[in-house]
C-alpha positions in Angstrom: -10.4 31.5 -12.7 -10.3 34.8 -10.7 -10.1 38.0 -13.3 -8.2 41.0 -12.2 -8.7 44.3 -14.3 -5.2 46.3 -15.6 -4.9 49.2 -12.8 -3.4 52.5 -14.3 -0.5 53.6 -12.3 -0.1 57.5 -12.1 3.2 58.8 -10.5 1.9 61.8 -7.6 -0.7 59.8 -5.6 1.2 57.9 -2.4 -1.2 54.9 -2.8 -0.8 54.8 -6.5 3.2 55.3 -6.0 2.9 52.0 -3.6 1.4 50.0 -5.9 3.6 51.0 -9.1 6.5 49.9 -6.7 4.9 46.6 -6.1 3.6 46.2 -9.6 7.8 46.7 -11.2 9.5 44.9 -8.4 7.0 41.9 -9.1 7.6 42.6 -13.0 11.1 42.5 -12.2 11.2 38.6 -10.5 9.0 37.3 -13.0 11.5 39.0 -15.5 14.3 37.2 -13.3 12.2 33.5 -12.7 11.4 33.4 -16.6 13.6 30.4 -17.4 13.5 26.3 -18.1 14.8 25.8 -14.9 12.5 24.8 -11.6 12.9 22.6 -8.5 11.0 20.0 -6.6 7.6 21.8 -5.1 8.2 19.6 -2.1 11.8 20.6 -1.5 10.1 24.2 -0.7 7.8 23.2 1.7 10.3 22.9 4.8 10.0 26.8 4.7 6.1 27.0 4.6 4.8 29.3 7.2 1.9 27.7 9.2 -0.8 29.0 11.0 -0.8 27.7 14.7 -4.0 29.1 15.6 -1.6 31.7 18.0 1.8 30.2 19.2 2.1 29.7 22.5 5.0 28.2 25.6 4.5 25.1 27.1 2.8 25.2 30.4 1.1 22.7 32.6 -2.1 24.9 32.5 -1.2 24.1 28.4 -1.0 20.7 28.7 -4.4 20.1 31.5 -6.2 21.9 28.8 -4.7 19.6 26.1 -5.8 16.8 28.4 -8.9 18.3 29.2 -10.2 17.6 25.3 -9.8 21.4 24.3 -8.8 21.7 20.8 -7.2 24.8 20.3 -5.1 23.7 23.3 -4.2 20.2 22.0 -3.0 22.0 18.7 -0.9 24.7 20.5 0.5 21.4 22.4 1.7 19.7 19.7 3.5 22.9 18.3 5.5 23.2 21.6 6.7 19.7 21.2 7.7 20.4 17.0 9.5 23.3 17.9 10.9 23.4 21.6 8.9 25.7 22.4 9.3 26.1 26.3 10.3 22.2 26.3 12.3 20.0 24.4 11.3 19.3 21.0 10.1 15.7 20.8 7.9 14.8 17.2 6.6 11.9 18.8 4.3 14.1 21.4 4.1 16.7 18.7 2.2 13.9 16.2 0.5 12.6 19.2 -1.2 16.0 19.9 -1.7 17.4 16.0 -3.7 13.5 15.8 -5.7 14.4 18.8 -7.0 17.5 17.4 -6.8 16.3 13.9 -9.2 13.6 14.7 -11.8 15.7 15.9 -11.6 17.8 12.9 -9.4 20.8 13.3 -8.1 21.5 9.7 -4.8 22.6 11.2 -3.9 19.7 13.1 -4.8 18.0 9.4 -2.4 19.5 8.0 0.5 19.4 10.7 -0.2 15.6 10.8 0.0 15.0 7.3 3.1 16.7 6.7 4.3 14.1 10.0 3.2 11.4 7.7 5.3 12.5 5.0 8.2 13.5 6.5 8.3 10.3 9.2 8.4 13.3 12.1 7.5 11.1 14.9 6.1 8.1 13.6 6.2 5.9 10.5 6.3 7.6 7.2 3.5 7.2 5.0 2.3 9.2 1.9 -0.6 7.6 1.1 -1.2 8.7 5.3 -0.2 12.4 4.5 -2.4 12.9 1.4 -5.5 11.5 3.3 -5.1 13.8 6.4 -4.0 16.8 3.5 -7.8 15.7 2.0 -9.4 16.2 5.0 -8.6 19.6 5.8 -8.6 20.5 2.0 -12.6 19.4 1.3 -13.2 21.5 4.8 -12.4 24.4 2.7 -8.7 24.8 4.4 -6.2 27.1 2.2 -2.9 25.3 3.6 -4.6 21.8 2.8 -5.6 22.4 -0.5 -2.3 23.9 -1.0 -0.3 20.8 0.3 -3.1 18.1 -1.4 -2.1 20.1 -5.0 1.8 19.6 -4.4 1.0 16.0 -4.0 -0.3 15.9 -6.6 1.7 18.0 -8.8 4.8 15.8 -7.2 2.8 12.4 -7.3 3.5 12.1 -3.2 1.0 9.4 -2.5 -1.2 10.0 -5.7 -0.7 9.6 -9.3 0.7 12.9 -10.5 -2.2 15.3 -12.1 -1.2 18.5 -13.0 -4.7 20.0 -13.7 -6.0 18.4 -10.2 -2.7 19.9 -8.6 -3.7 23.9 -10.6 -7.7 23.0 -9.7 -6.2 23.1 -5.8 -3.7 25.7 -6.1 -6.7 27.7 -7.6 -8.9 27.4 -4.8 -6.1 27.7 -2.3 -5.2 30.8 -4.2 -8.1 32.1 -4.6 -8.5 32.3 -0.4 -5.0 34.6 -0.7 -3.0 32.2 0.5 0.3 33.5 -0.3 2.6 30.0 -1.5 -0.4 29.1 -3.3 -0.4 32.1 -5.6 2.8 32.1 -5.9 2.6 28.2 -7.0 0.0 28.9 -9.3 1.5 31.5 -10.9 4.3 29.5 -11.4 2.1 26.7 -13.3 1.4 29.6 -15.7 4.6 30.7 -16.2 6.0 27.0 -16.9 2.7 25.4 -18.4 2.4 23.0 -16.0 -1.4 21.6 -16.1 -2.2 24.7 -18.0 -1.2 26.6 -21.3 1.7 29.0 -20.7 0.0 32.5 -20.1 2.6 35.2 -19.3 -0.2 37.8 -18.3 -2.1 35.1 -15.9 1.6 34.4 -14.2 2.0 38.0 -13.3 -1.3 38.5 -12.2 -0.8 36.1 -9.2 2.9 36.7 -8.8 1.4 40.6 -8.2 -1.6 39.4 -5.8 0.8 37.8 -3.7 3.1 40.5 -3.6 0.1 42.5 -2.6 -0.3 40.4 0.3 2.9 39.9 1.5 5.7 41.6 -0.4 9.2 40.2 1.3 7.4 36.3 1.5 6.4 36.4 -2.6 9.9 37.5 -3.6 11.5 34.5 -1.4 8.9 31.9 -2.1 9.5 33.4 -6.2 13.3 33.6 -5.8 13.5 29.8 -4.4 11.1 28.2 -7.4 13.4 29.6 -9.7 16.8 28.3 -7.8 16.0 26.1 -5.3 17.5 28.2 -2.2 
């Protein structure tokens, strides 16, 4: 478990004035989320920002490279195809592409096919598929797959549900700054889920999220507590 010291917040310094603004607007949601209610973690995940290892528009200099066996290129591809980017989204060639690159290890592509497995985007859904493609990029050290292997099994999505597996993975996810996971995490000690309620833990990451992306932590916070 990562430890974070109590910071003193004096009003006059600009840097300290920034971070007692962060510090009460993040008290303020965890004031607000504080409450028996919470949704399905996987109902969230359709607004899960990915890395695409830098967007790009389909091209057919794009698509000789994809041919060609380079990586990066292949991955790139597949996003084209999943989101119309400069062609017309087809899920098939996107999962064709995000297997390509996922085969030869790229952690991204990993993840990307997984979540194709678990949705059915493109070819036949399979969550015991998903979670193994999930694993992959997660014991390569990947943030987003340890992120998505610890909803799984939070949610039981193609592995008995453990909730101390699923807060083992959102800890290591977390502890890389990845954003949902902190936020996830924080939520497991605010709720008790796979761990003992600890108020002061819950914060903590609620606040280290904020700290790395401010707007994303109060929507990712906003939607645990009410689903939208």
């Amino acid at each position: 478990m990562c430890e974070s010291d109590r910071t003193s917040f004096k009003i006059g310094h600009p840097l300290k004035n920034f971070q007692f603004t962060i510090f009460l607007g993040i008290a303020l949601v965890c004031f607000y989320l504080f409450g028996p209610h919470r949704v399905n973690r996987l109902d969230l995940l359709e607004a899960v920002e990915v890395n695409q290892e830098g967007k790009a528009n389909y091209s057919n200099g794009l698509l000789e490279n994809a041919k060609a066996g380079i990586v990066s290129a292949q991955v790139k591809l597949a996003g084209c195809y999943a989101e119309g980017r400069g062609v017309r989204v087809n899920r098939r060639e996107a999962a064709k592409w995000y297997r390509a690159a996922a085969e030869r290890g790229n952690v991204t592509a990993q993840c990307h096919l997984g979540r194709a497995y678990e949705k059915g985007w493109g070819l036949k859904k399979s969550e015991l598929e998903a979670v193994e493609w999930y694993r992959k990029a997660a014991v390569q050290g990947d943030a987003y797959g340890q992120f998505l292997l610890g909803v799984a099994y939070e949610c039981g999505v193609g592995v008995n549900r453990d909730y101390k597996q699923a807060v083992e993975l959102y800890q290591m996810s977390a502890d890389q700054r990845y954003v949902y996971a902190q936020c996830f995490l924080g939520s497991c000690y605010d709720e008790g889920i796979g761990v003992e309620k600890n108020e002061a833990l819950a914060k903590m990451w609620y606040a280290e999220a904020a700290k790395r992306n401010p707007k994303q932590t109060v929507m990712i916070l906003k939607t645990l507590r009410t689903g939208s």
